[in-house]
MARSE-840946 format. One record per residue (C-alpha): x, y, z; chain; residue in three letters. Coordinates in steps of 0.2 Angstrom, whole numbers, plus 2048, in hexadecimal, padded with zeros to 3 digits. Layout:
R   X   Y   Z chaine residu
R   X   Y   Z      A    ALA
...
***
This chain:
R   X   Y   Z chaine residu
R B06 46A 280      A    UNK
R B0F 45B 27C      A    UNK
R B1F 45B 274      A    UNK
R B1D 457 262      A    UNK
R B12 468 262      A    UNK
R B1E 472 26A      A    UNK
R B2B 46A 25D      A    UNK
R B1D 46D 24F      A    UNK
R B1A 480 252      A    UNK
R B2D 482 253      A    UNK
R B2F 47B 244      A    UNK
R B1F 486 23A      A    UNK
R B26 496 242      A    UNK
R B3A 491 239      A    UNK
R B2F 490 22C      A    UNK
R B24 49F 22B      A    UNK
R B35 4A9 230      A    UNK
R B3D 4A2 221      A    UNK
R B32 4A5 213      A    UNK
R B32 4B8 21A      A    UNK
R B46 4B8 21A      A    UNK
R B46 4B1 209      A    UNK
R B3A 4BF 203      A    UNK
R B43 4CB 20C      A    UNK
R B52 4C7 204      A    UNK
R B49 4C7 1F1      A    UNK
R B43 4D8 1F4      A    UNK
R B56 4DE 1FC      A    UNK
R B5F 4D8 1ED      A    UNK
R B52 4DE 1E0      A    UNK
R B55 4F1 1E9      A    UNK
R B67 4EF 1EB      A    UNK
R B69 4EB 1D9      A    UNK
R B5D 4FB 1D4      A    UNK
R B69 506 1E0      A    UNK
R B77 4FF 1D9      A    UNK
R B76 501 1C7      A    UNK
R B6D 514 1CC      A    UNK
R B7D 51A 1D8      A    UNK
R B88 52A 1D1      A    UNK
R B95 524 1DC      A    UNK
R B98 514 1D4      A    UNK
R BA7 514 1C9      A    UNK
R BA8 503 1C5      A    UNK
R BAD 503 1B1      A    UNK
R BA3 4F3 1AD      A    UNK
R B94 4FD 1B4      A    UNK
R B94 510 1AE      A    UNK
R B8A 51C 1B3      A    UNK
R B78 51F 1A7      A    UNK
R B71 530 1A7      A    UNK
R B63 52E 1B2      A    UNK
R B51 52F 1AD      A    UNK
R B47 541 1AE      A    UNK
R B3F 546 1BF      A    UNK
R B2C 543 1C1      A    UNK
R B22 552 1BD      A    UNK
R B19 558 1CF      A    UNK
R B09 550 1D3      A    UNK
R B00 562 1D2      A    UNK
R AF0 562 1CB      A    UNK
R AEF 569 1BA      A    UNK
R ADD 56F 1B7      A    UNK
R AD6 569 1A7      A    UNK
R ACF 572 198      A    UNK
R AC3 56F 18D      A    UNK
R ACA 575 17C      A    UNK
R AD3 566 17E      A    UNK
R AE4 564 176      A    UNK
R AF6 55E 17C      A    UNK
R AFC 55E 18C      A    UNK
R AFA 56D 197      A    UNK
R B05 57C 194      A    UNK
R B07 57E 1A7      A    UNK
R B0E 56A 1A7      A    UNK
R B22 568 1A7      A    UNK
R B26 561 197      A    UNK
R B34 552 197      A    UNK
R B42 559 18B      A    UNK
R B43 54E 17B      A    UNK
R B4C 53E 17A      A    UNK
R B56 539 16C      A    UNK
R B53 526 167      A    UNK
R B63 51C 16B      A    UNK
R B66 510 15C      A    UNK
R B6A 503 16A      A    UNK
R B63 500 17B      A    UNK
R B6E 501 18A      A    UNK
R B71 4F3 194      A    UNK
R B69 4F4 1A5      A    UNK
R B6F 4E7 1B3      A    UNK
R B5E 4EC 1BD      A    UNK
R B55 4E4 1AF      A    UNK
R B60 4DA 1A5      A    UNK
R B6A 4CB 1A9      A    UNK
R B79 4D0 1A5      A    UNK
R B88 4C2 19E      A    UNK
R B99 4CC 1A1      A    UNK
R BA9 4C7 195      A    UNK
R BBB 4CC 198      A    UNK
R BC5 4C8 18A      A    UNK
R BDA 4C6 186      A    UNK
R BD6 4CE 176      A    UNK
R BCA 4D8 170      A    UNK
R BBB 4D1 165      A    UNK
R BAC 4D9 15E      A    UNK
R B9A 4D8 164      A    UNK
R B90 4D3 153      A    UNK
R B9B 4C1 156      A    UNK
R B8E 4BC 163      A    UNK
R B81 4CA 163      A    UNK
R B78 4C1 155      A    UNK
R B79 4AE 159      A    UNK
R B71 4B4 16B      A    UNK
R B62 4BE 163      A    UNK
R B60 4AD 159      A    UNK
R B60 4A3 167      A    UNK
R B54 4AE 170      A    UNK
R B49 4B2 160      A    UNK
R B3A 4AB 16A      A    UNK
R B3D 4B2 17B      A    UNK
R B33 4C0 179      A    UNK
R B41 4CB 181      A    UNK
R B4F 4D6 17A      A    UNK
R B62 4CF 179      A    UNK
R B6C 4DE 17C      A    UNK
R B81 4DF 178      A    UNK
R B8C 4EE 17E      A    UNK
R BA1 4EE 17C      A    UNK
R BAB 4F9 187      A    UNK
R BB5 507 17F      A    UNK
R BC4 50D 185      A    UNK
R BC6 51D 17B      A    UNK
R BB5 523 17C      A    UNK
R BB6 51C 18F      A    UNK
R BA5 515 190      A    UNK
R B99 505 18B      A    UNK
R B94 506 179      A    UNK
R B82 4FE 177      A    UNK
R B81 4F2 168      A    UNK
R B94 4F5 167      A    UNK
R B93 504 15B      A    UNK
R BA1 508 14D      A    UNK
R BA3 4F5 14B      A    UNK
R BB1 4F5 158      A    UNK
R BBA 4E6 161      A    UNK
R BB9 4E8 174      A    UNK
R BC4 4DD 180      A    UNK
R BB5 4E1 18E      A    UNK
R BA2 4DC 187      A    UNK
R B8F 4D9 18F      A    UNK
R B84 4D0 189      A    UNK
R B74 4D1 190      A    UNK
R B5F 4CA 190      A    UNK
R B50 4D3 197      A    UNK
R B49 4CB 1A4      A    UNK
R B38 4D2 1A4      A    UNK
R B2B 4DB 19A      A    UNK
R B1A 4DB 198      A    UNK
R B1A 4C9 191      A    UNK
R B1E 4C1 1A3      A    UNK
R B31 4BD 1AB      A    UNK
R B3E 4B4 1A1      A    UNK
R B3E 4A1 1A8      A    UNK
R B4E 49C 1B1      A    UNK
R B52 491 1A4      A    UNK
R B53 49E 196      A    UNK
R B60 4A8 1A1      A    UNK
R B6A 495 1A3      A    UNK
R B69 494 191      A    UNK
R B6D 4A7 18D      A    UNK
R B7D 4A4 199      A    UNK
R B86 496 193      A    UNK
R B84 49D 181      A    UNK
R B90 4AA 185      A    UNK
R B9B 4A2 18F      A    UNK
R B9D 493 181      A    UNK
R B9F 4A3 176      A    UNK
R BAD 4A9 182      A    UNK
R BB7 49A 188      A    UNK
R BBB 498 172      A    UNK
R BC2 4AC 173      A    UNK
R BCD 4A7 182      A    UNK
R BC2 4B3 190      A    UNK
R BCA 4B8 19E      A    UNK
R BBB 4B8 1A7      A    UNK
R BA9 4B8 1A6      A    UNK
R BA0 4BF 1B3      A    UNK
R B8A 4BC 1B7      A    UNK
R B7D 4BD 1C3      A    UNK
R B79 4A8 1C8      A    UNK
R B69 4A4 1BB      A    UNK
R B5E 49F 1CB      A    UNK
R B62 4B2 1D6      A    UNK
R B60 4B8 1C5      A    UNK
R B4E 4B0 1C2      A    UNK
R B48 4B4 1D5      A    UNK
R B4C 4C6 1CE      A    UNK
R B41 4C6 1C0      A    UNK
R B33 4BE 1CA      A    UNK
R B34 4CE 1D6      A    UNK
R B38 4D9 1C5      A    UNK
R B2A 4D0 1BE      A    UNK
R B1D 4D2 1CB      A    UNK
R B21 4E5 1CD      A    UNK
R B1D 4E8 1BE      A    UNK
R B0E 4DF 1BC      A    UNK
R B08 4EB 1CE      A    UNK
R B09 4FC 1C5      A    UNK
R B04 4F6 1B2      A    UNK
R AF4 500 1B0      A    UNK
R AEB 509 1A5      A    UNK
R ADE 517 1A8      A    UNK
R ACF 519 19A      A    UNK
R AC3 526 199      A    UNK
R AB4 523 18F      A    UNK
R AA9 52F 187      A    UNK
R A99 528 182      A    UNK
R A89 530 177      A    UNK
R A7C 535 183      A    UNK
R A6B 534 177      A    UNK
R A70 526 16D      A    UNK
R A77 531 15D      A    UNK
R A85 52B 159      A    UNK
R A97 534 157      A    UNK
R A9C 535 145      A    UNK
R AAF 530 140      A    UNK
R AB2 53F 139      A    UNK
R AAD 54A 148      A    UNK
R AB8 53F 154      A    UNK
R AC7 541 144      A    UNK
R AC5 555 145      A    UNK
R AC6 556 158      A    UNK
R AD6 54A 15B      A    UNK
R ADE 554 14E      A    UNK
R ADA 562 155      A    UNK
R AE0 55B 166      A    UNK
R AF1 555 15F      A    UNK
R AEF 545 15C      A    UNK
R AF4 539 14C      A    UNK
R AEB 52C 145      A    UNK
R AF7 51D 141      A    UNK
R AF7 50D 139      A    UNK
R AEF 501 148      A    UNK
R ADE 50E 145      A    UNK
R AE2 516 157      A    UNK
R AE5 52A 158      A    UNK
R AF5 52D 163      A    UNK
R AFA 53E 16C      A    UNK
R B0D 53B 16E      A    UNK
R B1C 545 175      A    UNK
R B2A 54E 16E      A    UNK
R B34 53F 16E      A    UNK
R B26 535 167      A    UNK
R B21 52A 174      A    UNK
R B0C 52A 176      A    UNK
R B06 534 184      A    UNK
R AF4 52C 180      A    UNK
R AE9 525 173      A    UNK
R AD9 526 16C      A    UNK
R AD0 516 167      A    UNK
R ABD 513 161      A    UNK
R AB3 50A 170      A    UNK
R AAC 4FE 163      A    UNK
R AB6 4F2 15A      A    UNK
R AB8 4FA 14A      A    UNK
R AC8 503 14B      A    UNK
R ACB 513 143      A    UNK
R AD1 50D 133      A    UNK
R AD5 520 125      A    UNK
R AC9 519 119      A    UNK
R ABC 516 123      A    UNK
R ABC 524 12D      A    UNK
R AB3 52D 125      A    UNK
R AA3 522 123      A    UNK
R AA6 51D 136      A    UNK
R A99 51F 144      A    UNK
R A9B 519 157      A    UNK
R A95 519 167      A    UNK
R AA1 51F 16F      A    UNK
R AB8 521 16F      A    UNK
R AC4 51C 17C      A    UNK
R AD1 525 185      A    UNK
R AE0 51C 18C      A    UNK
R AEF 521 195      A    UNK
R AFB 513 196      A    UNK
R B04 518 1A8      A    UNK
R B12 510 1AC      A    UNK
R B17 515 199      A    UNK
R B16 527 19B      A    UNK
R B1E 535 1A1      A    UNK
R B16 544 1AC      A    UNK
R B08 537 1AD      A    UNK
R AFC 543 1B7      A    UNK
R AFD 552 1AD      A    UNK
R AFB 544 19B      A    UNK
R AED 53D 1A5      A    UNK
R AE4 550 1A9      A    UNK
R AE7 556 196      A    UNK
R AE0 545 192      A    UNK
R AD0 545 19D      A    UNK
R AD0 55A 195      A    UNK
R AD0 551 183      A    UNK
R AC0 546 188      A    UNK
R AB8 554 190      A    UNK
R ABB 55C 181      A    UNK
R AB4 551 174      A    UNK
R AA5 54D 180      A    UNK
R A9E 55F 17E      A    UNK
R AA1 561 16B      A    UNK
R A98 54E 168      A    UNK
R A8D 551 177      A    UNK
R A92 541 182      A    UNK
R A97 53E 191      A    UNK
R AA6 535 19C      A    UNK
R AA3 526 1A2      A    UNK
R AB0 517 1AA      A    UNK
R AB1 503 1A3      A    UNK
R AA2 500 1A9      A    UNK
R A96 50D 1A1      A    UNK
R A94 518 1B3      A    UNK
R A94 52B 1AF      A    UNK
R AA9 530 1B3      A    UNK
R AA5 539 1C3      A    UNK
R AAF 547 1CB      A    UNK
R AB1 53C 1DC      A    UNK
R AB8 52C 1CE      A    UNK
R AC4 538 1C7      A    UNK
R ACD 53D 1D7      A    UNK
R ACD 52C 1DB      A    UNK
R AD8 529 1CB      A    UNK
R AE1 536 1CE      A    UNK
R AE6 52F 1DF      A    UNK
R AE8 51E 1DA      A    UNK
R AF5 526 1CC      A    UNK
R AFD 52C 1D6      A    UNK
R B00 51F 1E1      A    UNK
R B05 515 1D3      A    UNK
R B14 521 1CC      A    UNK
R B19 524 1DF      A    UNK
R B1C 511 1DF      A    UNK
R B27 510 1CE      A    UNK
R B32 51F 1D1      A    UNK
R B34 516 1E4      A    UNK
R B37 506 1DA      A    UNK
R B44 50E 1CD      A    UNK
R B3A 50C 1BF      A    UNK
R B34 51C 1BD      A    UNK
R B25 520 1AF      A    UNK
R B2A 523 19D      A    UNK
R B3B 520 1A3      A    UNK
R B46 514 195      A    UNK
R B44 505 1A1      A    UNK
R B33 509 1A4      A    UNK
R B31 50A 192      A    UNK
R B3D 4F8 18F      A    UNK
R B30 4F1 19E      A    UNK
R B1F 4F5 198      A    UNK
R B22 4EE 186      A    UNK
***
């Protein structure tokens, strides 16, 4: 072997090794950052502590039944949330833009030139002041106060993609033009390009465990199901129809657990309904959105079994194939694996930055 080869393959394996450092490094930040902003112990005042999100039910199987209905009685039932009229800033998700000031100023200055500038972003623009008194962040800088210590902050990710690094450069120096004419005493930020690398790996977590399971149920002779039949039994089960013609089953807190939606195009419009016939409804369980995700996707599956005895159909997957007891456990599995992977990841299932995430 000559030596330009031997230097060549030196050169390949630097390379090789290089790449797996780098992502490496990506994945350690990303984890650090999640541990970080999810540690009791930390006392920093610039990051308080957030009331974490509920457990995840056990992954015991809830035996489905056939009168259909909301969720299982023998399923752990998250205790109700009340809405927030602001959303907490989040440093895992957020890029955060930290402000010190000599003396104090009030949020609504910039808050609304930043949700202007980023009107076509497609992600929230989030403000938060630190008070004092009440010894804690304020989201949105409730009560109209002025705060010598204020965030400001912009999703980095949702379903819509990862914010570029040239929105974060952009987001940046707006608030520290905004800061430098009240005299800051310091701003404080993640560099735009680390910022970015984490929204790629945000970005591309996300996209790995954003599924949704459907179950199908079909007419077995060719008669049609009428839309006041399928009306009667989603009542019946729970669920609402609403606006977008799509019946809902939602929580206590109001969030949807699943939905029901005609497997035709027509959708389920209130003065149709009545005249409406089809060939067959969807179920769908949006996953990473919700909550005890196995015991909503058993009450689900109940619902469907439900509906396909009164209508006389039958459960069949995205391709027409009868919804077999062996392709059930194997969504069962998979779901699993899935909410395994986001409770590992810090994002847990129907959790609020689950809920900011998937939107």
């Amino acid at each position: 072997m000559s030596d330009l080869q031997t230097a060549l393959i030196a050169i390949g394996a630097c390379v090789v090794a290089g790449v797996l450092a780098f992502n490496w490094w990506q994945e350690r930040q990303f984890r650090r950052r999640a541990e970080l902003a999810f540690d009791n112990e930390h006392a920093d005042v610039l990051m308080p502590a957030k009331a974490p999100d509920a457990e995840a039910a056990p992954d015991a199987r809830i035996e489905p039944r056939l009168e259909g209905g909301t969720l299982p009685e023998s399923a752990p039932r998250a205790a109700p949330r009340r809405p927030s009229a602001a959303l907490p800033i989040d440093p895992v998700i957020d890029y955060v833009v930290e402000i010190e000031l000599a003396e104090p100023a009030p949020v609504a200055e910039l808050h609304p030139q930043l949700n202007a500038l980023a009107a076509n972003w497609g992600k929230p623009v989030l403000a938060a002041g630190y008070d004092a008194e009440a010894g804690g962040w304020q989201a949105g800088g409730a009560g109209n106060k002025d705060y010598a210590q204020l965030r400001f902050a912009v999703q980095m990710a949702n379903r819509a993609g990862c914010i570029e690094q040239e929105k974060l450069t952009t987001f940046r120096t707006a608030v520290e033009k905004w800061a430098q004419e009240q005299a800051a005493i310091a701003v404080k930020s993640l560099d735009a390009g680390l910022a970015h690398a984490m929204a790629v790996q945000l970005d591309r977590f996300c996209a790995d465990v954003d599924i949704a399971v459907g179950v199908n149920v079909v007419t077995r002779n060719g008669g049609p199901f009428a839309g006041t039949k399928i009306r009667a039994l989603a009542q019946a089960a729970g669920m609402k129809l609403e606006s977008d013609g799509v019946f809902y089953l939602r929580n206590e807190s109001g969030q949807p657990v699943y939905t029901l939606d005609n497997h035709e195009p027509m959708p389920f419009m209130p003065e149709q309904i009545t005249t409406l016939t089809t060939n067959g409804v969807t179920f769908l369980l949006d996953v990473p959105r919700v909550a005890e995700g196995l015991a909503a996707f058993e009450a689900m599956l109940a619902t469907a079994r439900s509906f396909a005895s009164t209508l006389d159909g039958t459960l069949v997957d995205d391709n027409k194939a009868p919804l077999s007891d062996e392709a059930i456990e194997k969504i069962r599995r998979q779901l699993t694996g899935i909410l395994a992977k986001m409770e590992a990841g810090q994002i847990a299932a129907g959790g609020a930055r689950a809920l900011r995430l998937f939107s």
